[in-house]
VEXDREN-2710 file (C-alpha; in Angstrom, 1 decimal):
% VEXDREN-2710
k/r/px/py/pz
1/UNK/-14.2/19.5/18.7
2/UNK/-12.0/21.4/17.3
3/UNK/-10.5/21.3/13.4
4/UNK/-6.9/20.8/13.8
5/UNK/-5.5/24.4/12.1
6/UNK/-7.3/27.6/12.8
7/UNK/-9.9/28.4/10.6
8/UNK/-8.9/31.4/9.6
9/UNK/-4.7/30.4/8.8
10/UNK/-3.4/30.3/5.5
11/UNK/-3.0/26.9/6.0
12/UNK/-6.5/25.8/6.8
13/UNK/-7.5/27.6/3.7
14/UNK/-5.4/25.3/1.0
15/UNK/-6.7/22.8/3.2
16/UNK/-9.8/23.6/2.1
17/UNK/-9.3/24.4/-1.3
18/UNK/-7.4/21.4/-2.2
19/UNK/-10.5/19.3/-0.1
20/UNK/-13.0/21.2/-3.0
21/UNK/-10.8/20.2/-6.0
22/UNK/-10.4/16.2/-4.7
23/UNK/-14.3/16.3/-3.8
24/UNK/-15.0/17.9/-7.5
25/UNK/-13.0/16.0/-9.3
26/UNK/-12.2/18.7/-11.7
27/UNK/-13.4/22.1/-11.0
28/UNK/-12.2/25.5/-12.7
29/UNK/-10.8/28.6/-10.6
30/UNK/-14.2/31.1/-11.2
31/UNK/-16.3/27.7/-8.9
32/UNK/-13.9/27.6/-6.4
33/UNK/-14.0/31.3/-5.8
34/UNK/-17.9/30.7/-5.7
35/UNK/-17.5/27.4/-3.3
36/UNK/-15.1/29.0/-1.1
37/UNK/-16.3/32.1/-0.7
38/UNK/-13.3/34.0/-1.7
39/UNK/-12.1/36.7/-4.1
40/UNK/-11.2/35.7/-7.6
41/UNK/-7.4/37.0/-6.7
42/UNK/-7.1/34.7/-3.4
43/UNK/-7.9/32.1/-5.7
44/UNK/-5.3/32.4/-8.2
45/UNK/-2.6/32.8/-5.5
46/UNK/-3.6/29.2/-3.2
47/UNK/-4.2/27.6/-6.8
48/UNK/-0.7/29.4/-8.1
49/UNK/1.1/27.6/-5.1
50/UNK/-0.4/24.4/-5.0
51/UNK/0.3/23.6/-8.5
52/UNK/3.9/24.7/-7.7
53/UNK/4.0/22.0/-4.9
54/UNK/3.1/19.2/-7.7
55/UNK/-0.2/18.2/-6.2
56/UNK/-3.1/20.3/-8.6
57/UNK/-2.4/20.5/-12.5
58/UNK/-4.6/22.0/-15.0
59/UNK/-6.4/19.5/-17.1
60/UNK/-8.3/20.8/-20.0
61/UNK/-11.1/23.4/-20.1
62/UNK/-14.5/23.8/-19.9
63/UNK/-17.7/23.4/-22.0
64/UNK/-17.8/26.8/-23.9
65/UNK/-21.0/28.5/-22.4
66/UNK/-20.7/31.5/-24.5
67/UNK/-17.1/33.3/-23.1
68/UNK/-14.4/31.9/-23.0
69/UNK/-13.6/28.3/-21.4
70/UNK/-12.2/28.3/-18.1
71/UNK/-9.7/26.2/-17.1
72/UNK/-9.9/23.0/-15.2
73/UNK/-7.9/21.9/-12.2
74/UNK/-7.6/18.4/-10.7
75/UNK/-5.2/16.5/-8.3
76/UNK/-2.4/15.3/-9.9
77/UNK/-3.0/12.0/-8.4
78/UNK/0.6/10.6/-9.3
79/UNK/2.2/13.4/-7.0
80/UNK/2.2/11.1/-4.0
81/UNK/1.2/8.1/-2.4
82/UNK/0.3/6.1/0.5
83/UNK/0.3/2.4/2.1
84/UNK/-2.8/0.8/3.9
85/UNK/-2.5/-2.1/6.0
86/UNK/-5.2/-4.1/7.4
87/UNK/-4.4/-6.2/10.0
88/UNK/-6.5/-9.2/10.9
89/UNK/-5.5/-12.2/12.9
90/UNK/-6.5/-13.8/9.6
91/UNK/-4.9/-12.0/7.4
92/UNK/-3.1/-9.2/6.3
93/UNK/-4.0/-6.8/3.9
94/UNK/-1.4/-4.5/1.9
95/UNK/-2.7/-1.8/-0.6
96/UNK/-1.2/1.5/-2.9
97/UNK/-3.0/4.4/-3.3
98/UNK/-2.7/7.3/-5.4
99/UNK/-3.2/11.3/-4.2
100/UNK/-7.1/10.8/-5.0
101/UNK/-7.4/7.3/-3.0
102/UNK/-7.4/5.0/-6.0
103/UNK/-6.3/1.5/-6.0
104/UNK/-2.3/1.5/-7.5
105/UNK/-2.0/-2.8/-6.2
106/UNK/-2.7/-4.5/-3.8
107/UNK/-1.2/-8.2/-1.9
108/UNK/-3.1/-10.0/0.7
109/UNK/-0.7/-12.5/3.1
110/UNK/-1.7/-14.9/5.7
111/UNK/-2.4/-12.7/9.3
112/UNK/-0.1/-12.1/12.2
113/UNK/-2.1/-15.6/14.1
114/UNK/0.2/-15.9/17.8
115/UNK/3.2/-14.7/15.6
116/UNK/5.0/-11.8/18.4
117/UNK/3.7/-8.3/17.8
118/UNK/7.3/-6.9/16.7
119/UNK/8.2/-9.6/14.0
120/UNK/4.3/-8.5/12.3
121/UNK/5.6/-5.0/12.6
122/UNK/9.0/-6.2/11.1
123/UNK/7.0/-8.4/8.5
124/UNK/5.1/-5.4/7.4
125/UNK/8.1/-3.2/7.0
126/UNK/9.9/-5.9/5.2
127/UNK/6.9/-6.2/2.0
128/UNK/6.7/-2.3/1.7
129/UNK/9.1/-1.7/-0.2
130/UNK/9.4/-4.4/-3.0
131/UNK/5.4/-4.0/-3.8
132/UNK/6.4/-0.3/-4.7
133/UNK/9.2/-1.7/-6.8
134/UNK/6.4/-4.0/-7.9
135/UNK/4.2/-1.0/-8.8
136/UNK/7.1/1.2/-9.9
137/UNK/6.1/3.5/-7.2
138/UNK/9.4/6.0/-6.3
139/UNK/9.5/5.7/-2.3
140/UNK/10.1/9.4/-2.3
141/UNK/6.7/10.0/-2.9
142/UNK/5.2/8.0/-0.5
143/UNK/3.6/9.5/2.5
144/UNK/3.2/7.7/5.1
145/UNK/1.8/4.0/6.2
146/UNK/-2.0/3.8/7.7
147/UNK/-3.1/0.7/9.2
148/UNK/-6.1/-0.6/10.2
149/UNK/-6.8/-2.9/13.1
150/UNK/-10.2/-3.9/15.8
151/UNK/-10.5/-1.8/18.0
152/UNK/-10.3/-1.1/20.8
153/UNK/-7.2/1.6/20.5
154/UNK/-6.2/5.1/21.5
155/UNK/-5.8/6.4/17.4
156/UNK/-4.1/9.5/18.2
157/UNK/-1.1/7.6/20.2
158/UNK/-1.4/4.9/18.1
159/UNK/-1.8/2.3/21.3
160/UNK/-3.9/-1.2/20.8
161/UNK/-6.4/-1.1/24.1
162/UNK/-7.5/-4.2/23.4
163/UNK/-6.9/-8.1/23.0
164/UNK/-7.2/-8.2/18.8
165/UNK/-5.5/-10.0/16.9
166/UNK/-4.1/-11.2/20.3
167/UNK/-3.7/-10.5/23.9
168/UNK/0.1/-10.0/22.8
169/UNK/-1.1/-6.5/21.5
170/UNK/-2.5/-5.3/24.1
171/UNK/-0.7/-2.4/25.5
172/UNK/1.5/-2.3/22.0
173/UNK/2.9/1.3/20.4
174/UNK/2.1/0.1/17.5
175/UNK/2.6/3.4/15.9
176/UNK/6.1/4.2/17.3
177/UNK/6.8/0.3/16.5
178/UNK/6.1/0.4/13.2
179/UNK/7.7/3.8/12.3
180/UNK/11.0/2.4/14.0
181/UNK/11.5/-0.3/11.9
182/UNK/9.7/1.4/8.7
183/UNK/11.7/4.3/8.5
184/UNK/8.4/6.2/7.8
185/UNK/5.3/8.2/9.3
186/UNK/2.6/5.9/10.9
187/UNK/-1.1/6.2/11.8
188/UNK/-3.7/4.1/12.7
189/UNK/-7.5/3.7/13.5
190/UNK/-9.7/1.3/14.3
191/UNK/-10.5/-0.9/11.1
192/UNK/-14.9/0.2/10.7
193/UNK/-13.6/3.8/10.8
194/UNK/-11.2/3.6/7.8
195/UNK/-13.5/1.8/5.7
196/UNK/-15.8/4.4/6.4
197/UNK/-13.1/7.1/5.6
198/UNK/-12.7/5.3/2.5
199/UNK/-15.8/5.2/1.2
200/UNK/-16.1/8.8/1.8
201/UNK/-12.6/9.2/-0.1
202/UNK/-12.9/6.8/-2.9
203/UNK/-16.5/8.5/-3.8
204/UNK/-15.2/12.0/-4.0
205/UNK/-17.9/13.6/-1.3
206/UNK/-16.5/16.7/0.5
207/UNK/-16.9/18.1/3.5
208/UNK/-20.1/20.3/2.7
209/UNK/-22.1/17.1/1.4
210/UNK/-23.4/15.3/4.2
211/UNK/-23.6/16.1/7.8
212/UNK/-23.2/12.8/9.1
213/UNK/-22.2/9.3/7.3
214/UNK/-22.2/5.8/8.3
215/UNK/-20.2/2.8/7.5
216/UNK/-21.3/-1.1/9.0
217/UNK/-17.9/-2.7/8.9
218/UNK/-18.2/-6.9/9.4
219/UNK/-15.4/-9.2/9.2
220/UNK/-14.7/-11.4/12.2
221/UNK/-17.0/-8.7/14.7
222/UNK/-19.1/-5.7/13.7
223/UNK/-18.2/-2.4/14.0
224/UNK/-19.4/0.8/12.7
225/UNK/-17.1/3.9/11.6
226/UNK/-18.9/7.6/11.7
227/UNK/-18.3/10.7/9.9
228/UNK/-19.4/13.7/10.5
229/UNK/-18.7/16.7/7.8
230/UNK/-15.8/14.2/6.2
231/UNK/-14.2/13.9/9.9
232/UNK/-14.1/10.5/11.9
233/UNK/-15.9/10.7/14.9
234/UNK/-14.2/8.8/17.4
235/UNK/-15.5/10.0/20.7
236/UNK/-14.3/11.0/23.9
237/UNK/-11.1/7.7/23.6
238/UNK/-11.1/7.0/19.8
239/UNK/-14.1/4.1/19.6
240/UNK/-17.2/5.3/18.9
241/UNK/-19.3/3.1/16.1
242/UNK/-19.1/-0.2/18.4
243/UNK/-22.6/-1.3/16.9
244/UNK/-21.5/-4.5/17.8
245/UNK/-21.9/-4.1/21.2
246/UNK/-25.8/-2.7/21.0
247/UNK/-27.6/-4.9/23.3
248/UNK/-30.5/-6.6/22.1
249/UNK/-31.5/-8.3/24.8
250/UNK/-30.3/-7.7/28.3
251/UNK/-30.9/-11.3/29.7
252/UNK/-29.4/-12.9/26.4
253/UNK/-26.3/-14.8/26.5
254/UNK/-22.8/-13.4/27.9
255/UNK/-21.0/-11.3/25.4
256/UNK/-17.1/-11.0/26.2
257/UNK/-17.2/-7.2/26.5
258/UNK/-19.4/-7.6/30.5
259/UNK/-22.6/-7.3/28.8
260/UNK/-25.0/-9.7/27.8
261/UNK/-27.5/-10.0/24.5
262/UNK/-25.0/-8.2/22.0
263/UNK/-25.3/-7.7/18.4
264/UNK/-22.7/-9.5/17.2
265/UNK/-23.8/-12.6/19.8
266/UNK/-26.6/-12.8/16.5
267/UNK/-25.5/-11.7/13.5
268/UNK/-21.2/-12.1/13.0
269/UNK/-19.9/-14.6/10.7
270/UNK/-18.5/-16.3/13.6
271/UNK/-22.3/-16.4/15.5
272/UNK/-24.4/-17.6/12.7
273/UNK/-21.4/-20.8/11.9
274/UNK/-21.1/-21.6/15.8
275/UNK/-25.1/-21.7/15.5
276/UNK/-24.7/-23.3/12.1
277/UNK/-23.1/-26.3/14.0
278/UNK/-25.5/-27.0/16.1
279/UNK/-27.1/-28.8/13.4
280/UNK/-25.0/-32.0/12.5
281/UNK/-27.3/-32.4/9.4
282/UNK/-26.2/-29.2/8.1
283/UNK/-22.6/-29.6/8.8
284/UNK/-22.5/-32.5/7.1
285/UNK/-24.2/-31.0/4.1
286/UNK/-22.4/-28.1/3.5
287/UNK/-19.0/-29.7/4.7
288/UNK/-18.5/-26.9/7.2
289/UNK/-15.0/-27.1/9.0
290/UNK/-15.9/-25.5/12.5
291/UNK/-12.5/-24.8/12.8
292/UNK/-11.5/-21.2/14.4
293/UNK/-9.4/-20.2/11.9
294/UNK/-12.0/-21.5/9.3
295/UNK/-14.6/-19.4/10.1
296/UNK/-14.7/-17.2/7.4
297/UNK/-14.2/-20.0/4.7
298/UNK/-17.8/-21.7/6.5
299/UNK/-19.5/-18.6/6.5
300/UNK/-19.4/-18.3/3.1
301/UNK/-20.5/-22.3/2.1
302/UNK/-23.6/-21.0/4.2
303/UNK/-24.6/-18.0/2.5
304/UNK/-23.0/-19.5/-1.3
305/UNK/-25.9/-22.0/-0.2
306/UNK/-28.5/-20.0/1.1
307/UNK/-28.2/-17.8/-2.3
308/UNK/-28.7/-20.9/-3.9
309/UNK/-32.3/-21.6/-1.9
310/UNK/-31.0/-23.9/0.8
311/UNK/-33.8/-23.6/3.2
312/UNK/-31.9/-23.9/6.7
313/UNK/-28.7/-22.0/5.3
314/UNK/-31.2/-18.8/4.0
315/UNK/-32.7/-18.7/7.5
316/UNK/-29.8/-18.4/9.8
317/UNK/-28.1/-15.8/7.6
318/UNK/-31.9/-13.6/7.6
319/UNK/-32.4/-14.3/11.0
320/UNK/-28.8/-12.5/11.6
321/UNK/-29.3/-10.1/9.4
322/UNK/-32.8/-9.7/11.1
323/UNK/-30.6/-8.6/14.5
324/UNK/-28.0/-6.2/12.8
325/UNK/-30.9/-4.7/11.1
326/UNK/-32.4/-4.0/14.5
327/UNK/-29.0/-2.3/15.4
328/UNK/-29.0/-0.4/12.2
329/UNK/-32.3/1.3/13.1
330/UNK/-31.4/2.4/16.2
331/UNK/-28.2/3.9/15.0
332/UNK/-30.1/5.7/11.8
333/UNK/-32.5/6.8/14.7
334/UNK/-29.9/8.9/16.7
335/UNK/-27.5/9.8/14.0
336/UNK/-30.5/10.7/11.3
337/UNK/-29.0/9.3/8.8
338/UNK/-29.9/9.1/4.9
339/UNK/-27.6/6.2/3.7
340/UNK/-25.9/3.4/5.8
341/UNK/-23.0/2.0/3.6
342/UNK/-22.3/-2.0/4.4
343/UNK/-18.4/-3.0/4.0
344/UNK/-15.8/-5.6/4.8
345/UNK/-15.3/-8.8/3.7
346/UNK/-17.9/-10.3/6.1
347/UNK/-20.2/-8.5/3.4
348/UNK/-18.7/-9.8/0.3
349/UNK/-20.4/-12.8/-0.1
350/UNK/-23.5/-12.3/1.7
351/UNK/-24.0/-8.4/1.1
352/UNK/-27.3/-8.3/-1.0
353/UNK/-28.7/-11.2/1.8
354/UNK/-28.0/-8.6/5.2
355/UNK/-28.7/-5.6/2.6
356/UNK/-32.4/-6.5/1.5
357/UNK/-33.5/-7.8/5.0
358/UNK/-31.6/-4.7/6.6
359/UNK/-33.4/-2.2/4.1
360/UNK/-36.7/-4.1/5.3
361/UNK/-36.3/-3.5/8.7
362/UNK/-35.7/0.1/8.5
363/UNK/-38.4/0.8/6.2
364/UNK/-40.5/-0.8/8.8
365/UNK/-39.2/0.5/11.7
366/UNK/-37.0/3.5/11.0
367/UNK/-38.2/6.7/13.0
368/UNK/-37.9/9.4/10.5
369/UNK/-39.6/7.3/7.5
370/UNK/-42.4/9.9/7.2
371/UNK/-39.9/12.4/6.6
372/UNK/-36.9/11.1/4.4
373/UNK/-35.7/7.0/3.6
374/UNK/-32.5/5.6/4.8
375/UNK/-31.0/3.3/2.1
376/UNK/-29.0/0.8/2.6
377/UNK/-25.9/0.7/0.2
378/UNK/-23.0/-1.9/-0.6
379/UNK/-19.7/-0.3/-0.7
380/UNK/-18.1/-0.3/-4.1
381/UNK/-14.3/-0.2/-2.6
382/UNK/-14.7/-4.0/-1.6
383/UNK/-13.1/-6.3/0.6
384/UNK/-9.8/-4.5/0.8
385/UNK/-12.3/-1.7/2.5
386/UNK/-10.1/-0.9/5.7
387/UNK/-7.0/-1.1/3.7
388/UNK/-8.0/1.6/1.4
389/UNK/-9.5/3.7/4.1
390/UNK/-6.1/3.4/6.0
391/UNK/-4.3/4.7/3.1
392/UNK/-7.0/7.5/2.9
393/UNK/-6.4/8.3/6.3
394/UNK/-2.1/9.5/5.7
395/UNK/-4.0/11.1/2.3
396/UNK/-6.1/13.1/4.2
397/UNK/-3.7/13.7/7.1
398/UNK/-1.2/15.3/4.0
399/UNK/-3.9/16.9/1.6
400/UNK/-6.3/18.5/3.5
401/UNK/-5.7/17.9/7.3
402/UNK/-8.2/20.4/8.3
403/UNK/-10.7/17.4/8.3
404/UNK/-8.9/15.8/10.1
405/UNK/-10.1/15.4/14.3
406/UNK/-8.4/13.7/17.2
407/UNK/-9.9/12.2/20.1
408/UNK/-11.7/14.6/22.8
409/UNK/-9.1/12.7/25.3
410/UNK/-5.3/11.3/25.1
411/UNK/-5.4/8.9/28.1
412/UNK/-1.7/8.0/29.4
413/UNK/0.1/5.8/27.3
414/UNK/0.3/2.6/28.9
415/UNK/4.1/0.8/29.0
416/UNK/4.9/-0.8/25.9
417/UNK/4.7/-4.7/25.3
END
């Protein structure tokens, strides 16, 4: 794949130079011209510019090493800003972000449910604007909407594949929808690959860091969003990272995707409270609802209780974690990896349960052990995860696009719902 500028334009260039200034943090002119590779003179004319356009000012200097202090340069983070949207049947999740991805507010709403796909859209459009009058945000410097949503989807037409939140999406421009009736520029991913694009964001890594990075995203399912050098890899039709979907055993129960023996079939909030209710004694303990649109509420009285040493409760959430550890080692073992970051709000209760039994398995089974450890890590953006990395996704797409990477294909559009 291909970056999405010529490497050589003038364009790709800021691209990169703004990417080294976000990923530092602050960073003077003399260790971008080391970084980058270019002359001292090269330097002073991208840096000249982009502080012209608003989005780099100079903020202080240097610890005097002798000569004198150089000057600092950072993102002016209040130059623009972006909306993420996550969008669960459960609930909907609106955030503002500054230039370098951090949190301005945020407002969580009930989820679209069987509500049509066009009055969401309209919904959506219709709360934008008064939470940036909320934040005192000027609209003017907003850049564009990212949303989040399952997958499966065509992200570079903006097209839900699939039948999430409901069958009524499938088909849906939800791109083209939304910009109609939001009057601004729209993209969207699949909801394990922005909080993966927000971790990466949020924690200032650049390009040149890591090789390859991996986010476990669980709320309803389990998905997984991969980066490689800072770009999402979405595959050959934009959904790479189903982890999910990793069979664990091929005569196992029916999974709705055709297969049978999947991962989340074991280890999704919704699995271990549908196994959870096989046992009356336990659902009468724990008062557990069973209720579809409940599920999340009884997942966490489960793991509340097994953190607090309920025997039954403590063994169905390690025996799921058990199974998506299993799929985290095989992932690690093809991808290499170093660090596997867990996010989402099926993590934000029972995080440190799936993260010690996870970090267990791959110590135990991971193939490169000998060689290097893969640690498991929390994300520290939260529950709002896909929301955030939805807004990072328009940031990126405006600050430094030459990391950003389309699909290897652009099926044909299917017509519109």
């Amino acid at each position: 794949m291909r970056p999405s500028m010529p490497p050589t334009s003038a364009e790709f260039t800021r691209s990169v130079i703004l990417d080294y200034i976000r990923a530092s943090g602050s960073i003077s002119r003399v260790e971008l011209a080391r970084m980058s590779g270019l002359t001292q003179a090269a330097i002073s004319t991208i840096v000249r510019r982009i502080i012209a356009d608003g989005l780099v000012v100079e903020s202080g200097y240097s610890e005097s090493t002798g000569g004198k202090r150089r000057t600092l340069l950072e993102l002016n983070a209040s130059a623009r800003f972006a909306v993420g949207v996550s969008l669960e049947y459960r609930r909907l999740t609106f955030v503002v972000t500054d230039l370098s991805g951090h949190l301005v507010g945020r407002l969580s709403t009930d989820g679209p449910r069987e509500t049509s796909p066009r009055q969401v859209m309209e919904n959506i459009a219709e709360r934008i604007e008064p939470l940036l009058a909320y934040l005192q945000v000027d609209p003017e410097l907003v850049v564009g909407i990212g949303i989040a949503i399952p997958g499966p989807l065509d992200s570079s037409l903006g097209i839900v594949q699939g039948r999430l939140p409901t069958s009524a999406w499938t088909g849906l421009r939800l791109k083209d929808m939304l910009e109609a009736v939001a009057g601004r520029p729209v993209v969207v991913d699949n909801d394990a690959s922005c909080a993966a694009l927000g971790e990466y964001w949020t924690n200032r890594h650049a390009a040149y860091e890591k090789t390859v990075t991996a986010t476990v995203y669980m709320a309803g399912g389990i998905g997984c969003g991969i980066l490689t050098e800072g770009r999402i890899f979405h595959g050959v039709s934009s959904n790479a990272g189903e982890i999910g979907h990793i069979i664990l055993d091929v005569n196992g129960p029916p999974c709705p995707c055709g297969s049978r023996g999947c991962v989340g079939l074991y280890a999704s909030p919704d699995a271990v409270v549908t196994k959870a209710g096989r046992d009356p004694d336990l659902v009468k303990h724990l008062g557990l609802t069973l209720e579809a649109d409940e599920v999340q509420g009884d997942f966490r009285r489960l793991v509340r209780a097994a953190a607090r040493g309920h025997g039954s409760s403590h063994q169905l959430i390690a025996n799921a974690a058990s199974y998506l550890g299993a799929a985290v080692t095989t992932l690690a073992n093809i991808l290499d990896l170093d660090e596997v970051y867990l996010s989402g709000p099926g993590f934000s209760d029972a995080g440190a349960l799936y993260a010690r039994v996870i970090q267990d398995t791959l110590d135990r089974g991971a193939f490169m052990r000998s060689i290097h450890p893969v640690q498991v890590k929390m994300s520290h953006i939260g529950p709002e995860a896909a929301a955030l990395g939805a807004a990072a996704l328009v940031l990126q797409r405006h600050l430094t696009p030459h990391s950003v990477r389309e699909s290897a294909r652009r099926r044909p559009a299917p017509a519109s719902s």
